[in-house]
Each structure stands twice: as structure tokens, then as C-alpha cells.
KOLDO-970509 format. One record per residue (C-alpha): z, x, y negated; residue in three letters. Coordinates in pm, 1 decimal. Each point is the difference from the previous one (the first is absolute). Layout:
! KOLDO-970509
         pz         px         py   residu
          Z          X          Y      ALA
...
***
This chain:
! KOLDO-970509
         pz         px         py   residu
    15894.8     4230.4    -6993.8      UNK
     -191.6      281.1     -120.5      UNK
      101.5      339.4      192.8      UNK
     -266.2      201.8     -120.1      UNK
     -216.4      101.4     -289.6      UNK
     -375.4      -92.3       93.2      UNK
     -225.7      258.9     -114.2      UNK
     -272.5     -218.0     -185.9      UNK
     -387.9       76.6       99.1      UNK
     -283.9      -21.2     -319.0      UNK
     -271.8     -213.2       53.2      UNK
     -239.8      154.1      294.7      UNK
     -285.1      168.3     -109.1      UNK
     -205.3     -113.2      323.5      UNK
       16.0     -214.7      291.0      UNK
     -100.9      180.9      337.1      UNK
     -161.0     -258.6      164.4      UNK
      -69.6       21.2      430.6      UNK
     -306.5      258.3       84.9      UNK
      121.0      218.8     -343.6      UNK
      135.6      355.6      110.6      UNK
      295.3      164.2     -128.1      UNK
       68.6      425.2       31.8      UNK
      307.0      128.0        0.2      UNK
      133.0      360.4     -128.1      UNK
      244.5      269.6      -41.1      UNK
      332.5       -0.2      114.9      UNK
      202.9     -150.4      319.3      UNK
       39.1     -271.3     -212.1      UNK
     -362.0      -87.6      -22.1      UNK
      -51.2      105.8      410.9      UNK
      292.3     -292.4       62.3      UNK
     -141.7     -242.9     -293.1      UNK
     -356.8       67.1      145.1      UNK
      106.5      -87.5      368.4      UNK
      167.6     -300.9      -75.0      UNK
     -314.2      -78.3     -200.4      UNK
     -146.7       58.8      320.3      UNK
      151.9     -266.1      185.6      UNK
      -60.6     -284.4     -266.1      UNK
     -396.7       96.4      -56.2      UNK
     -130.0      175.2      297.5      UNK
       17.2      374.1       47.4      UNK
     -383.9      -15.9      -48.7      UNK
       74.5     -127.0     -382.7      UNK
      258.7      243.7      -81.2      UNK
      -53.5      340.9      -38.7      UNK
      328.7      203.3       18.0      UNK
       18.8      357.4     -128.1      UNK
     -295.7      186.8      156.4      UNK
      118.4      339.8      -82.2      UNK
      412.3      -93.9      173.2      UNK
      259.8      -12.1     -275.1      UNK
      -30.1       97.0     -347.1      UNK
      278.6       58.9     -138.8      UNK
      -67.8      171.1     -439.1      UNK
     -291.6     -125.3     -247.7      UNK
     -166.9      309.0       14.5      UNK
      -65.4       16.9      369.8      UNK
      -73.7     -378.9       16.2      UNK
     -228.7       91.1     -328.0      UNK
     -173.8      227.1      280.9      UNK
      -50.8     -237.7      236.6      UNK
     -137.4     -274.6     -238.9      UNK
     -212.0      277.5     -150.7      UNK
     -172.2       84.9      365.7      UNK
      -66.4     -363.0       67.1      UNK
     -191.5      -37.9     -323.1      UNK
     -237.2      320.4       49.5      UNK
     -336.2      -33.8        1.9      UNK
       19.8      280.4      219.0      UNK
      170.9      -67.3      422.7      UNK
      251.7      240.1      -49.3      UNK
      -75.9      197.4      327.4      UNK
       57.3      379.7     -208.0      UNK
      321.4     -124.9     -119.0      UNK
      125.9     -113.5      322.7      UNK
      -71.9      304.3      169.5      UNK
      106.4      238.2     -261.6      UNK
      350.9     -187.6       41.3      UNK
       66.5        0.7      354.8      UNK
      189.8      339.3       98.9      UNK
      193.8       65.4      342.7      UNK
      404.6      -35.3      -90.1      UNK
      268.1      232.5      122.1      UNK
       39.5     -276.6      228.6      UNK
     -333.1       86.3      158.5      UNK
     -171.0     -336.5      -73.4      UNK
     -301.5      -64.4     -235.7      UNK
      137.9     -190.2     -291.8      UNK
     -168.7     -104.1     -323.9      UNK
      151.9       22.5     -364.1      UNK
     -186.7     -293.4     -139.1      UNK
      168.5     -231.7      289.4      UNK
      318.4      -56.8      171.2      UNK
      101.2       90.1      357.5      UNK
     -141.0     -283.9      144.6      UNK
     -340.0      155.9       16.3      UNK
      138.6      346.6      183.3      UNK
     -149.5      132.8      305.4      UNK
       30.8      328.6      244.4      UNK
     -359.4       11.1      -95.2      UNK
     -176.4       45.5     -302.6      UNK
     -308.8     -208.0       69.6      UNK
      218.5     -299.3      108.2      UNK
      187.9       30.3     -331.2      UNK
     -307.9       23.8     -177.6      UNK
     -164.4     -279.3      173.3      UNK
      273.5     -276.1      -55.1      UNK
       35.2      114.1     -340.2      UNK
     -395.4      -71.6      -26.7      UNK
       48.2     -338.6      135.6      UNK
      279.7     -139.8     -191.4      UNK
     -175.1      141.6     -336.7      UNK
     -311.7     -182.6      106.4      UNK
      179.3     -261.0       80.6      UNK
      186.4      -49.5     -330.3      UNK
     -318.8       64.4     -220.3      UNK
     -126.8     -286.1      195.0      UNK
      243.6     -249.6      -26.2      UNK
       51.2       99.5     -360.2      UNK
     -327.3      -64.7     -101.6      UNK
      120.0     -424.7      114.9      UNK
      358.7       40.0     -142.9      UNK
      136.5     -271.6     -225.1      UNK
      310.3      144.2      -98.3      UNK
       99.4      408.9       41.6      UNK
      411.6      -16.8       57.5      UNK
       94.3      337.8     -136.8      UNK
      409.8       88.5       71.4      UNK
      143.0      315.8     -180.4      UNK
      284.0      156.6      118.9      UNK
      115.0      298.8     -156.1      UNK
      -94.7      206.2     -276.1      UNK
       84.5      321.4      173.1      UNK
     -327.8      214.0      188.4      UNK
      -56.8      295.6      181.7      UNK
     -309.7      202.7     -109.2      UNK
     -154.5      303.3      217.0      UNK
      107.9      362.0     -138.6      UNK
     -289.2      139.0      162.0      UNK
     -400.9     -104.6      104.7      UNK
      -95.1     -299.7     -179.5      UNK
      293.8      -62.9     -170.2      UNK
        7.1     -383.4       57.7      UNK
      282.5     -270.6      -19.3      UNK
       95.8      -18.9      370.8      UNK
       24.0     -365.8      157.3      UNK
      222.4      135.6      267.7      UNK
      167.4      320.9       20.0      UNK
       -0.1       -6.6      422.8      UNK
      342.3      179.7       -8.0      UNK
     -184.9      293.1      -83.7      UNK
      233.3      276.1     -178.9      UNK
       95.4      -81.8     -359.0      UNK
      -96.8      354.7     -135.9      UNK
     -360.5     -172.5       38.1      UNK
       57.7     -245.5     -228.8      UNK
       61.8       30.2     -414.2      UNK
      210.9     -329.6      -45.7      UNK
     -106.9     -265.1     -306.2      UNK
       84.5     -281.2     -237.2      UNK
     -277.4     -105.3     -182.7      UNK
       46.1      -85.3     -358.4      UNK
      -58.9     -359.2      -66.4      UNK
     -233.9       37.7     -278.1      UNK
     -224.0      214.4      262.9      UNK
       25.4     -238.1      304.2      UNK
     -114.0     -324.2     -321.9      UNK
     -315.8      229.6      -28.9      UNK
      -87.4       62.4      368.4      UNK
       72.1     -404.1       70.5      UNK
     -209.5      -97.7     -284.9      UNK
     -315.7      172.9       76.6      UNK
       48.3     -101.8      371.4      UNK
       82.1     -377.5      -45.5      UNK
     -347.9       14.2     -275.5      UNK
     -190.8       96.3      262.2      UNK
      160.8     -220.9      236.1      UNK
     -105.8     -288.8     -244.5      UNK
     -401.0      129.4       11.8      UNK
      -88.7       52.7      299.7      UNK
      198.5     -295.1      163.3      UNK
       34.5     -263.2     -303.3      UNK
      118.6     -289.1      240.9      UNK
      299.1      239.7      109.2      UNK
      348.2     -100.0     -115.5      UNK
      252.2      256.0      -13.3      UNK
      385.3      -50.8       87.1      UNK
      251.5      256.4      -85.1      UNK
      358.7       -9.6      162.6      UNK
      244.4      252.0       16.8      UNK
      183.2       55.8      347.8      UNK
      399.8     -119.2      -20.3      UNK
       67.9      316.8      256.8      UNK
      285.9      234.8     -147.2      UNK
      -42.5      375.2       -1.7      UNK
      301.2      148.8      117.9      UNK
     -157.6      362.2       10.1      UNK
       37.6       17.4     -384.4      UNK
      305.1     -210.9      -67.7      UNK
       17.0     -338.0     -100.8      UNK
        2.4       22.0     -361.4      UNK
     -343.2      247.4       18.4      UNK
     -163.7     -254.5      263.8      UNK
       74.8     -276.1     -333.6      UNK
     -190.3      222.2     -235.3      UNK
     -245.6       10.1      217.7      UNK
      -82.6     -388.0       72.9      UNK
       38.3        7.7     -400.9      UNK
     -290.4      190.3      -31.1      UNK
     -169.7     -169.7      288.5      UNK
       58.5     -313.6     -201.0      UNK
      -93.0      123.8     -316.8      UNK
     -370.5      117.9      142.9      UNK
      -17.7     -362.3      180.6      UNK
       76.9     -135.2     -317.9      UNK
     -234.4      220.8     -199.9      UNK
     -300.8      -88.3      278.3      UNK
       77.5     -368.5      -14.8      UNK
      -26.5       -6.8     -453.3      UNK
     -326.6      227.2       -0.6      UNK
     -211.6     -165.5      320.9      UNK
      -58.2     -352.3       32.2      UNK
     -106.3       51.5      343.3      UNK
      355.9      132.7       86.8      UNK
      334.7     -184.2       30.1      UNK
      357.3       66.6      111.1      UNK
      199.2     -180.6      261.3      UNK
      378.8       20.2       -9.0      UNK
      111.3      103.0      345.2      UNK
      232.2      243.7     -115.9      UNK
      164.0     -217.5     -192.3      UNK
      -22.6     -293.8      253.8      UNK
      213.5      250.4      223.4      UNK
      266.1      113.5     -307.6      UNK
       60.5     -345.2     -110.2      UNK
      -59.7     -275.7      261.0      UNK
       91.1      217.1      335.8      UNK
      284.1      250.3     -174.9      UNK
      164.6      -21.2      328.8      UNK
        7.0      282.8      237.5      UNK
      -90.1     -197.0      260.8      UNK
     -316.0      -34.7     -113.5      UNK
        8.8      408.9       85.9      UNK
     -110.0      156.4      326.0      UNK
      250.0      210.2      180.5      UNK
      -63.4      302.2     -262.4      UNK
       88.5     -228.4     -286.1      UNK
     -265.8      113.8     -155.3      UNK
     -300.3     -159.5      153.1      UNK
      -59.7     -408.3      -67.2      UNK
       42.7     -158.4      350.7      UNK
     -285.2     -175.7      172.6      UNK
      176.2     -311.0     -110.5      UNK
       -9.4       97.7     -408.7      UNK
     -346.5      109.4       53.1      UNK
      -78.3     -381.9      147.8      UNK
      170.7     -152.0     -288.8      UNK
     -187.4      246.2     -256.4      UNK
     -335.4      -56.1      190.0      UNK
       34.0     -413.1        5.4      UNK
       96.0       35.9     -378.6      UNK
     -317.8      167.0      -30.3      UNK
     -208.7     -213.6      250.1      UNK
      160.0     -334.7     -228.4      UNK
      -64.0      123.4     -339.1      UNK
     -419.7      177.9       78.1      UNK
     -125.3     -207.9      349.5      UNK
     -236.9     -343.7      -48.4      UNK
      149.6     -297.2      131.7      UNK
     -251.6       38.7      251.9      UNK
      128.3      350.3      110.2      UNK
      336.0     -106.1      -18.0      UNK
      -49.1     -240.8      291.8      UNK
     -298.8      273.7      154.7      UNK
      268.1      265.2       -2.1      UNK
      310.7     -260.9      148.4      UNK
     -212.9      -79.3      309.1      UNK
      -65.1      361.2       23.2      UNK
      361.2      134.7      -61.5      UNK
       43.3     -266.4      261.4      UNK
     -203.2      141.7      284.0      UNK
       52.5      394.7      -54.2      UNK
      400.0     -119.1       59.5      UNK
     -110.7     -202.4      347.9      UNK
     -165.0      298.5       49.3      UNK
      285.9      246.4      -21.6      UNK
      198.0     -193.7      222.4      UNK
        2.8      150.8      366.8      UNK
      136.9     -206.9      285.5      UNK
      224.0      134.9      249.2      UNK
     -133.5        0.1      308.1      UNK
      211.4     -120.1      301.4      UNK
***
């Protein structure tokens, strides 16, 4: 008996095979995709968003963009770190992960994790890129930029966006072209995140994902080097359950993301990988497992 309506994949573009490495970005999404990523190929293999989470194209458009300078980045880093009302150094290019009581320690992990990144990107196979809302805050003041985290400053700092569709097309275009030069072994794989925004009301979170969607869609027709995986739909049709929902009911539980992640793992790993990453799925579970001690 048939209880549910599988979501059917298209034919891969790619088969990661063991030793290929796989980067992960943009929203929480992504971070818990990434991680369980993690645990199938090796944290060494799997890069998982380097700047914390992404959540709108434009700031993930950022990120991508920094990565592929010729140029390190250092100005742009430092012009972005300021000290919050909180009285710790943030950074508007990157989340909260990278905060500090002092500037030069927020400066200096936000150094490493670039350098970091650039590295492993330079190796990556396939860039995982998750959008999750259309929606971004952009500076009123200084350099005016798309803000990748708004550190609970005040909102009065903040003009509030939705980017037209047709604009966000043109920014992704030029982006994913470049992508496609200077790394032409790099596959790109666009999902959009199944996490509901309640902030704006059901109904506006929909037209959102619509136009997330539609500028997946637009990527995947243009690029040959770009293709679309259906998570969100994987999570509307096959898990329409809410207890496939974290406690907020709007979050995918671990479990959904393990389903959405094996889907994944099924439909892009080698048969090779596919037994790698069960021996290593394997071990990182023995190795969550604490005894009690008597």
C-alpha cells in the first residue's frame, strides 16, 4: 500500500565519488544538511558554511562573491566588523558565530574561516547552495551593504528589502558564469530550505519560496553547470506530517533532515561512497555514544 506520494529525482548530473569535496551554504538548512554531510564523508571533505548561516540570495551572493576574488578580502572584513550595542565586535558579512569581546579575535577567526573556504573551494566537487528567504536587510548608513546578520542591533539601522526577481536572475547569472570559469569542474546544486517564515505570515513566506523557486529554476535552464534538488518538495509531499517538525513547527526535525540528506546521499553518492560514507555514518554514531560510568 502506497501511503505517500514519492517525490521523483531527475537523472544525477554527477556522481561524488570518495576523496571528492562537497561545500555547503546559506541557510540553517544548509548548516544541518552540511553536518550530516559531515558525518557520511569526513568533516575534512565537507565544507559547511564558512561565513555561519546565510539566510537571502543577496547576502549569500556576497559571500560567493568574496570567495571568488582575486583579491583576500582583508579591507572588506575589517571595514565590516563594528562593536554592537551589545559591546561585542561583530561582522556584517558573517553570522554571530564569529563574535568576540575583542575586535582582533573577531577579525582573526573571520580570517581563518575565509582562508579556509577559498581553500577548500578551490578542491570542491559540488557547491550546495540553500536559499531561504527572499526578504534582506540592507545598511541605511556607511557602506550600505546587504547585512548577513543583523546582531539584534536596532531596526532603525536597517532599510528592509525584497528583491525583485528579475534583479536577483541578473546578480545569479553573472555569479554562477563566473563560477563556471574559474572552477569548470564545479557543479552547482540549488535547493530551497522547507523552513516556514512565520514573521511575515504564511501566505507571504509561500510567495517567497515561489520566487526562490522561480530563480532556482531560472539558474538550473540558463547554466549547465547548475542543477536543482527537490528538498522542499521532498518535505511538502513525502514528510507532510508535522512530525517531521521540530518543536517550533516550523523547523524540519533532525529526523526529516536525515531522510532529506539520505535522499540526497542515494540519488548523487558513487556506489563506492555509498558504502565509504555507511562505515563512516557507522563510526561517528559509536562515537557519540558515552558509557555510563559505574
Amino acid at each position: 500500500m502506497q501511503l505517500f506520494t514519492t517525490v521523483s529525482l531527475p537523472t544525477p548530473p554527477l556522481r561524488i565519488e570518495d576523496g571528492d569535496v562537497v561545500f555547503t551554504l546559506g541557510s540553517c538548512f544548509a548548516q544541518n544538511v552540511g553536518e550530516q554531510l559531515q558525518h557520511r564523508m569526513g568533516e575534512d571533505m565537507v565544507c559547511v558554511n564558512p561565513f555561519g548561516v546565510l539566510y537571502n540570495p543577496v547576502s549569500i551572493h556576497q559571500a560567493l562573491a568574496l570567495l571568488v576574488s582575486e583579491r583576500h578580502g582583508e579591507e572588506a572584513v575589517n571595514a565590516s566588523v563594528f562593536k554592537g550595542r551589545d559591546g561585542m565586535y561583530h561582522s556584517w558579512l558573517f553570522s554571530g558565530r564569529f563574535s568576540s569581546k575583542q575586535r582582533e579575535i573577531c577579525v582573526e577567526s573571520i580570517t581563518k574561516s575565509l582562508r579556509q573556504a577559498r581553500e577548500m573551494m578551490t578542491r570542491t566537487r559540488l557547491l550546495c547552495i540553500t536559499f531561504g528567504t527572499t526578504r534582506c536587510y540592507r545598511l541605511r548608513e556607511g557602506s550600505r551593504c546587504v547585512v548577513a546578520n543583523c546582531h539584534k542591533e536596532l531596526p532603525s539601522v536597517f532599510v528592509e528589502e525584497d528583491p525583485a526577481a528579475d534583479a536577483l536572475k541578473a546578480e545569479w547569472g553573472s555569479l554562477i558564469k563566473r563560477l563556471s570559469q574559474t572552477f569548470p569542474e564545479m557543479k552547482v546544486c540549488l535547493t530551497v530550505s522547507p523552513y516556514r517564515y512565520r514573521k511575515y505570515g504564511f501566505h507571504e513566506s509561500q510567495l517567497q519560496k515561489s520566487k526562490l523557486l522561480l530563480l532556482a529554476d531560472a539558474i538550473e535552464k540558463e547554466f549547465g553547470n547548475a542543477f536543482y534538488f527537490p528538498s522542499y518538495e521532498i518535505m511538502l509531499d513525502e514528510l507532510r506530517d508535522y512530525r517531521f517538525y521540530a518543536a517550533d513547527m516550523l523547523h524540519p526535525s533532525e529526523q526529516a533532515v536525515q531522510l532529506i540528506t539520505e535522499r540526497f546521499a542515494e540519488w548523487v553518492f558513487s556506489d563506492n561512497l555509498k558504502r565509504r560514507s555507511a562505515e563512516n555514518l557507522k563510526l561517528w554514531r559509536q562515537s557519540q555514544h558515552i558509557p555510563i560510568s559505574g
